[in-house]
N, C-alpha and C positions, 0 to 999 in steps of 0.2 A: 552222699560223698560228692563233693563238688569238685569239678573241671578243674587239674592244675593250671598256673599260671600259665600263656599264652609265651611260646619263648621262638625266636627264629628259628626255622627247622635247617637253615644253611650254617648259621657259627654263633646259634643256642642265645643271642642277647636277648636281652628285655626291654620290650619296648618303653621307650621315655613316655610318651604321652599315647594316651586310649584313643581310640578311634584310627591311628594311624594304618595305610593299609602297607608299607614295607619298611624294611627293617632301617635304619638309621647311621646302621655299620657297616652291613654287608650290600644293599640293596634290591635285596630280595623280598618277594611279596611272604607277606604274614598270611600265615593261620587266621580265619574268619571265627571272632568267637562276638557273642553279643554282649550286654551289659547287665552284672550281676542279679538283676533288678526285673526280670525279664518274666513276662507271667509265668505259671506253673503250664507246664504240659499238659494234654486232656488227657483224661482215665488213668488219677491218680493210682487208682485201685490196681491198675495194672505193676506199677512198681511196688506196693505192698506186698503181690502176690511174690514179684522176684526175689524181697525181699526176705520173705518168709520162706522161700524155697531151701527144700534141704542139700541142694547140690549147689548154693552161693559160697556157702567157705571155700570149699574145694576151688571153685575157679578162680576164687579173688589171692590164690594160693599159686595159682598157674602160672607158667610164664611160659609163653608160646613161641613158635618158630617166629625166627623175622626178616621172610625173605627177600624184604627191602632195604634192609641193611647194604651200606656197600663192601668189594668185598677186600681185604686185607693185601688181597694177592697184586693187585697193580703196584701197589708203594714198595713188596717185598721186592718186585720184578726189578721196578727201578732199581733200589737200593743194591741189590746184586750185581745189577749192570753199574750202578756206577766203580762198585768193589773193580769189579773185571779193567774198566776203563782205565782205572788208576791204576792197578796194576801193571798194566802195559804201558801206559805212556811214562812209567817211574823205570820202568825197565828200559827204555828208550831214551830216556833223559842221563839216567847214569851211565849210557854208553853215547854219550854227547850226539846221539840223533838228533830228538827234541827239545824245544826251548823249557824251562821250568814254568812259564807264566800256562801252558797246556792242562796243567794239572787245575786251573779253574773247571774243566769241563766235567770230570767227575764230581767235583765239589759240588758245581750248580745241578745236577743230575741227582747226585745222593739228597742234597736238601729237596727238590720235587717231591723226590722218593719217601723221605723223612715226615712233611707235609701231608702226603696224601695218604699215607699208612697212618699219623696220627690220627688223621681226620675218619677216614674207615675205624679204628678204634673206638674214637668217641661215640659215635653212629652205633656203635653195637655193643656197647657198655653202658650207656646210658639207661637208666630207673625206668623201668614201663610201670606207666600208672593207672591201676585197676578202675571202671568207672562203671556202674550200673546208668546205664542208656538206654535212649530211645532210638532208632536210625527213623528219619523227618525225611530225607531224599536225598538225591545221586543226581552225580553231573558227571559231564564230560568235555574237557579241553584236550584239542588238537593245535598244536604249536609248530612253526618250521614249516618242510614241505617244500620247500624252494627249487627250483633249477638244478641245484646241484648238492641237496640234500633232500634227507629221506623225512615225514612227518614224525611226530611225536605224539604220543596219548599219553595224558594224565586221568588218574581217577580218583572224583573228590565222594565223600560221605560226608550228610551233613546228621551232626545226631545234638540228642537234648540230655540232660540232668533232668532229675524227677522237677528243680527250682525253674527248670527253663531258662539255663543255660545254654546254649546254643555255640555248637563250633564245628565245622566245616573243615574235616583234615585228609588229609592225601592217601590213597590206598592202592597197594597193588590188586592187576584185573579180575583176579583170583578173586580177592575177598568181594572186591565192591557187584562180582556177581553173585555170589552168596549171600549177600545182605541185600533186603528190600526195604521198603519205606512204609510202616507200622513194624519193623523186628524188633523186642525190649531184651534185653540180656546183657554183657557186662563186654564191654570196650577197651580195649589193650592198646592206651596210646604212648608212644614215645617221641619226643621232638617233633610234635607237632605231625606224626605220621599217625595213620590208625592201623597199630601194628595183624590184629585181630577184632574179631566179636563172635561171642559166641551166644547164639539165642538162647534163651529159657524157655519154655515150654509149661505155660500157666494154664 
């Protein structure tokens, strides 16, 4: 089963042209996949045996926790808070307090709110696609860190298709300690995140 299309993990496009390393829309760095053409993996026999395994249906049937999803509740927040804001300042305008042009402030606040709720929705609605893989190794990027902000850690996995396919997707710390570099068993990616993996045991 080969690697889905490569898509921005920030607002899901497709890259125009191959080799590109960020996205064209948003400006965000791409997902690392290689070129479909890519040798085969060593010890083919190791994905036969996965394949052959009698607990493959059942996982390619799974759909796993994903606790890198973002979460629904900031956009709600907003969205309420802007409900609240209009409220009052419509209460305050009909009794000639405030000016009517006020009432931008909820509007720009509800659409935030509106925005970042869809976008947490998409994020955790979106197709997780089952993939029998290899994990090839682990990285770590530290980002930030400044004067007057705190660092960041990312954590990347890079894994193969039995064709040697190759792609490198982002995972929380959780998993990318659970997974090592020779683990074969089935890869739960969504938007370019690696939501899960779960080893086989051949």
């Amino acid at each position: 089963m080969p690697f889905e299309t490569l898509k921005c993990s920030q607002c899901g496009a497709v890259p125009k042209e191959g080799g590109t390393r960020f996205c064209g829309f948003c400006g965000s760095m791409l997902p690392v996949q290689t070129p479909a053409n890519a040798l085969p993996v060593a010890a083919p026999e190791r994905f036969d045996a996965v394949q052959s395994h009698p607990d493959l249906p059942a996982l390619l049937e799974l759909t796993p926790e994903d606790p890198g999803a973002p979460s629904l509740v900031p956009g709600g927040c907003l969205l309420v808070m802007a409900g609240a804001i209009g409220v009052f300042i419509l209460s305050q305008i009909t009794g000639g307090n405030l000016p009517p042009g006020l009432l931008l402030v909820p509007a720009l606040v509800g659409s935030l709110g509106l925005a970042v709720w869809l976008y947490a929705n998409r994020e955790r609605t979106a197709p997780i696609h089952r993939n029998v893989a290899v994990v090839l190794d682990e990285r770590v990027r530290v980002g930030g860190g400044g004067k007057h902000s705190s660092a960041s850690t990312h954590y990347y996995v890079l894994i193969a298709d039995r064709a040697g396919t190759r792609v490198e997707l982002e995972a929380e710390e959780d998993l990318a300690g659970r997974t090592a570099p020779g683990d074969i068993g089935v890869a739960y990616i969504r938007r370019g995140r690696l939501v899960d993996f779960t080893v086989v045991r051949t």
